[in-house]
C-alpha positions as a Markdown table, in Angstrom:
| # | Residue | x | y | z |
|---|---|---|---|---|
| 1 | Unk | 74.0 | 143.6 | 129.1 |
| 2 | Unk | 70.9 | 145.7 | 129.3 |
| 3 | Unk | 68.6 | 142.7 | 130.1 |
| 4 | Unk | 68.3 | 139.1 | 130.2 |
| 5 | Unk | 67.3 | 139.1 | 126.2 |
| 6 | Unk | 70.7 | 140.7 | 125.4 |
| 7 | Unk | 72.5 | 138.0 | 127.7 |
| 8 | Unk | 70.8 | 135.3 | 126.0 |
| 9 | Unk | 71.5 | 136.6 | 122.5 |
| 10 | Unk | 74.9 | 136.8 | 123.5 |
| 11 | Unk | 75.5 | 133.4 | 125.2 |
| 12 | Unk | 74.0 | 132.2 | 121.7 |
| 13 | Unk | 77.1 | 133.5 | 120.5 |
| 14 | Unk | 79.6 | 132.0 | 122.6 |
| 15 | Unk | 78.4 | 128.8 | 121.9 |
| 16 | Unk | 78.3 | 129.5 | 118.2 |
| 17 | Unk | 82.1 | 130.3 | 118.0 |
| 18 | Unk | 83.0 | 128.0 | 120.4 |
| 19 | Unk | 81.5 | 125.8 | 118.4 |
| 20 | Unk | 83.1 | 126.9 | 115.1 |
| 21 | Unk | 86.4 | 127.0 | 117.0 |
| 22 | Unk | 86.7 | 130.6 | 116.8 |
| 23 | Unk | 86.5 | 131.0 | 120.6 |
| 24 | Unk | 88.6 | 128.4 | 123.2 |
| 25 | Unk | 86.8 | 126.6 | 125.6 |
| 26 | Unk | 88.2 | 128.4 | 128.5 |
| 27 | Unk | 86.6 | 131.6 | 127.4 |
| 28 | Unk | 83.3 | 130.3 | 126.7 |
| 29 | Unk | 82.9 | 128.6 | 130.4 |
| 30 | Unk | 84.3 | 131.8 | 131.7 |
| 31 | Unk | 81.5 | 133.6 | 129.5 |
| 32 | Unk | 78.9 | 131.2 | 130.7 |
| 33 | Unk | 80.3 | 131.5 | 134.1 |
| 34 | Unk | 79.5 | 135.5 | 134.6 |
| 35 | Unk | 76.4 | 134.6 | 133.1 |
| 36 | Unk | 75.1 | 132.4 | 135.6 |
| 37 | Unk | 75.9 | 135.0 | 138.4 |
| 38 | Unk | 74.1 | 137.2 | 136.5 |
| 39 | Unk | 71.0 | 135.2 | 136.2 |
| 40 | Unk | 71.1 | 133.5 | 140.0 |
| 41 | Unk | 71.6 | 137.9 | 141.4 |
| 42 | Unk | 68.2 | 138.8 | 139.4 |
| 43 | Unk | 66.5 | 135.5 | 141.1 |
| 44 | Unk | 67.9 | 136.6 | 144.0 |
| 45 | Unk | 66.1 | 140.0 | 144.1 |
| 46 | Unk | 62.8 | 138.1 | 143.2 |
| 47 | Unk | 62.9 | 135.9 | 146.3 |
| 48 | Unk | 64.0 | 138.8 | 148.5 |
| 49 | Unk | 60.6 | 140.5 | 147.0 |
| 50 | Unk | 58.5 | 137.7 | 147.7 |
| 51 | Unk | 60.0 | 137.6 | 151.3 |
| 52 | Unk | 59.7 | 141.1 | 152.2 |
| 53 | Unk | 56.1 | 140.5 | 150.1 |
| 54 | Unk | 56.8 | 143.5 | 147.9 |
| 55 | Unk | 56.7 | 144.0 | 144.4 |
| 56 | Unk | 60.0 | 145.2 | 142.5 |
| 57 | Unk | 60.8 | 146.1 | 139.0 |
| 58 | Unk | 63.8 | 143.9 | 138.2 |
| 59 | Unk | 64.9 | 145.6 | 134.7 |
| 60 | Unk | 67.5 | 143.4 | 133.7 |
| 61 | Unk | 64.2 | 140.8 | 133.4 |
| 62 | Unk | 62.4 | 143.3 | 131.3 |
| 63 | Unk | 62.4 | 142.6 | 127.9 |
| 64 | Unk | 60.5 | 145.3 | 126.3 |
């Protein structure tokens, strides 16, 4: 995953095929799972910039 966009696209996936039973259960909450690590380490680096009161490019937050 190059940025959050990507992740998003592709959790839109998971659900889809979980969904349509073409991917277990187990996988999908283990899919969503890495996700969410994902997402809360980029919020993480924002509230360590705010604290430090510095500004930083996150890319995996850039879209464009």
């Amino acid at each position: 995953m190059k940025n959050v966009k990507e992740l998003r696209d592709a959790l839109v996936d998971v659900f889809a095929a979980v969904k349509a039973g073409e991917m277990d259960t187990a996988q999908g909450k283990t899919l969503v799972a890495t996700s969410n690590a994902m997402l809360k380490s980029a919020q993480l680096e924002l509230e360590h910039s705010k604290l430090v009161g510095k500004t930083k490019e996150i890319k995996f937050l850039k879209t464009e």
